[in-house]
N, C-alpha and C positions, 0 to 999 in steps of 0.2 A: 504494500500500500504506500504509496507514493504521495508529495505534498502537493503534486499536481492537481487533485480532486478538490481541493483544496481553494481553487482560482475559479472554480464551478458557482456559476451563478446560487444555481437553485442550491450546491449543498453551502452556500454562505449564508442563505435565505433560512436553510433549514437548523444549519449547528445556531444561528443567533437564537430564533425562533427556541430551538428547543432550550438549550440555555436560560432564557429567561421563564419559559413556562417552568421547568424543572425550580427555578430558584421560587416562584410560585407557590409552586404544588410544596414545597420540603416546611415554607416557612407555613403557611396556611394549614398544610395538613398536620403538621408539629402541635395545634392548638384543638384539632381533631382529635389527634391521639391520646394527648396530657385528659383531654373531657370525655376518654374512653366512648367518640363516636365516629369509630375508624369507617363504619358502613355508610357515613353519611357521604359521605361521595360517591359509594356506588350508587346510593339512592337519587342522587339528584343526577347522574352520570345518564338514569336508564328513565327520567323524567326529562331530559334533553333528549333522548331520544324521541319521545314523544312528540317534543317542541322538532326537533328535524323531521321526521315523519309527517306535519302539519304544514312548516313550510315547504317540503317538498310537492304536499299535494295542491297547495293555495298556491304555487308559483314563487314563493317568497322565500329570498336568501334562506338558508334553513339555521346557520349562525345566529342571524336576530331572533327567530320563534323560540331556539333552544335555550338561548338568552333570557329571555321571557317567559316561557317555562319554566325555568329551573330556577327563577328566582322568589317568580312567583308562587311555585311547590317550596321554595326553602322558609316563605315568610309564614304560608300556611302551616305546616308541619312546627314553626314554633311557634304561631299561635294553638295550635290544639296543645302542645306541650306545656305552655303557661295557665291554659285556662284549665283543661281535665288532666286529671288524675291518669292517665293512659303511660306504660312506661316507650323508652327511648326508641329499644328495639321493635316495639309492634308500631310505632307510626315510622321510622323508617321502612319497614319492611311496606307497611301500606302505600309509600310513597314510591316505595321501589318498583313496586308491582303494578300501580297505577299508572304510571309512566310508560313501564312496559306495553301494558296492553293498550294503550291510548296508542304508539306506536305502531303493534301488530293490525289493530283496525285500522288505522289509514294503510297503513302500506296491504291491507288484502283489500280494501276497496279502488288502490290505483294501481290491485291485480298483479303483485308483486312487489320483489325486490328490486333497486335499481343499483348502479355506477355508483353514487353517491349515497347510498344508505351503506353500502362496503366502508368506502372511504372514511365516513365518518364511522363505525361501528370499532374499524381494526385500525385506524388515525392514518395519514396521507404526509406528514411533516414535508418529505421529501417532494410535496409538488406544491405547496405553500408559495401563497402569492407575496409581491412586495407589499401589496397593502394591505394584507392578513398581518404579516410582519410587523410592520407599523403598527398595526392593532394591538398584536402580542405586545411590542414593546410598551406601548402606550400604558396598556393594562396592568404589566407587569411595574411599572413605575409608580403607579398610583395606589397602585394596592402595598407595596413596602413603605410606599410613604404614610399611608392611612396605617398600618400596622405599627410602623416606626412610632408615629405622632402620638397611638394608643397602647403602646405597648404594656406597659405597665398596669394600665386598667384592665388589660386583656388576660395577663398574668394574675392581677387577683381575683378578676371573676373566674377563669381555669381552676384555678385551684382552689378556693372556698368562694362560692358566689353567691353566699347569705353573707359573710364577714362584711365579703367587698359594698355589701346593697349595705349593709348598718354602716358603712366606710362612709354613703353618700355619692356612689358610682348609680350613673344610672345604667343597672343591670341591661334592665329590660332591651331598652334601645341597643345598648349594645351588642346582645346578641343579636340583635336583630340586625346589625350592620354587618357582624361575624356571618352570620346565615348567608347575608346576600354577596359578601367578599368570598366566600365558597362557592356560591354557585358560580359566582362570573370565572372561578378558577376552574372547578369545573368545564364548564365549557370551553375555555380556552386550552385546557388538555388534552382535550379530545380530538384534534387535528393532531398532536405527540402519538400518542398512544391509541386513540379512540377509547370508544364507548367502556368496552370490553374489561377494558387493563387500566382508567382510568384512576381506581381507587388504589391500582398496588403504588403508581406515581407518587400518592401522595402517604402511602404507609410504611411501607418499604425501608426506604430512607430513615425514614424516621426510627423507625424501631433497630433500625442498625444503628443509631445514632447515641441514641437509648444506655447500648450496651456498654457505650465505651466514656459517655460523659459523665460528670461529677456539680453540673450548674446549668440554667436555663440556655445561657449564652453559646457554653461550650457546644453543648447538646444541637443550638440551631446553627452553628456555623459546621460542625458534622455533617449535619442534616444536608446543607447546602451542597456540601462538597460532594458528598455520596450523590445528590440526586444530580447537580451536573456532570458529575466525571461519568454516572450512566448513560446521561444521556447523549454526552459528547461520543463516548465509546460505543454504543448502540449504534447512532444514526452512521458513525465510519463501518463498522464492521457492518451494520445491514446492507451500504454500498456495496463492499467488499464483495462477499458470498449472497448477495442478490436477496436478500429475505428481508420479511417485513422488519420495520423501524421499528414499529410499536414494542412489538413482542421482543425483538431484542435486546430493545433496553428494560424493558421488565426484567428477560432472563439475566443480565447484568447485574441487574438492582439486587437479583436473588441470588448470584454466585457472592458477591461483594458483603451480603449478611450472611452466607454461608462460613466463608473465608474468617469473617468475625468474630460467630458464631465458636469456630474453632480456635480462633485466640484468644476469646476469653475463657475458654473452657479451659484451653493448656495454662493458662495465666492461673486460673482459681486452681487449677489442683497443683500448679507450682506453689505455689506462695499462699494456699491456703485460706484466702478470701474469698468472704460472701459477698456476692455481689444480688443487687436491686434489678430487674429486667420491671421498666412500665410498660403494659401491652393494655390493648384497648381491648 
């Protein structure tokens, strides 16, 4: 593999693109994980599908329906979570499912699958427009900055979010901004990865990250590093042996917590320490 591919339009379009979605997904999903709702991205993953299957059959961009969807399923699912009594996993799973099949009905009423319901399902990175690009980057800037600016309040509702509400945080609103900064990451992952693999992008990392940090801080610049060196390493090696991007930076994601996985294990039974694994 040569640095030639390198001077390739589309793969400069696509390592920036995934780069910045990956930094995305590690910091966004990290807040996922710590509130043990790793499933909430596949839930809104397979409620954007719905939203693409919508705009596919009304003629309209299927990026903005999915958008639209998925944000509008993420503010729903936490208002039923504020107001009843219902636990985390059954109205995800009910969001997951609803989505689904919202999807399956339009696409058997326009009598199939199409070009574009692939594309978006197993993610396309590598045919990624300059103005998709620009959108990623756009997105990806705004949402570290909104994280940046809130971090802190983010971190005490994560971790006790009655302390944080007697603190004088206003809880509520906040997740609710958390809710909709997921879904928009959502969606923008799924041109990475698609539909499919979108929730291992944002878990993965993370819980590799998990293993090996001692502080918030350390833990998300891990997070980062893991989820772009996947995806830097995916999208060359999918060029390389001709196979989808998606899936191979998944399977990256998972030799690289495997790899981990095995040095913490040789570390604790050297040296004799217990270690903490946080898993959602």
């Amino acid at each position: 593999m040569g640095f030639e591919i390198l001077t390739y339009g589309f793969m400069q379009k696509a390592l920036v693109s995934g780069i910045a979605i990956a930094l995305m997904c590690s910091v966004v999903g990290l807040f996922l994980v710590l509130r043990r709702h790793s499933l909430f991205g596949d839930a809104l993953a397979h409620s954007a599908f719905g939203g693409i299957a919508a705009g596919l059959y009304l003629g309209i961009y299927p990026l903005w329906t999915a958008f639209v969807v998925s944000i509008s399923s993420a503010l729903v699912l936490a208002k039923i979570k504020q107001k009843f009594d219902i636990s985390g996993d059954a109205t995800v799973a009910m969001l997951l499912s609803s989505g689904l099949a919202m999807g399956v009905i339009l696409i058997s009423i326009a009598r199939g699958f199409t070009v574009d319901i692939f594309s978006f399902l197993f993610g396309s990175i590598l045919l990624v427009s300059l103005q998709n690009t620009l959108l990623i980057l756009g997105i990806c800037a705004s949402i570290l900055i909104i994280i940046l600016l809130l971090d802190r309040q983010l971190m005490h509702t994560t971790f006790n979010e009655e302390q944080a509400q007697v603190s004088g945080i206003p809880v509520g609103r906040l997740n609710y901004l958390f809710v909709v900064i997921a879904a928009i990451t959502v969606v923008s992952s799924m041109q990475l990865v698609g539909i499919l693999l979108t929730s291992s992008l944002i878990v993965i990392p993370n819980v590799t990250a998990i293993l090996f940090s001692r502080g918030f801080k350390q833990t998300i610049i891990l997070s980062m590093s893991f989820a772009v060196s996947s995806a830097i390493i995916g999208i060359l090696t999918s060029y390389v042996f001709n196979v989808a991007p998606g899936g191979m930076i998944v399977f990256i994601s998972i030799i690289v917590f495997g790899v981990s996985l095995g040095l913490k294990s040789l570390r604790k039974s050297r040296f004799g320490k217990k270690s903490v694994i946080i898993t959602s």
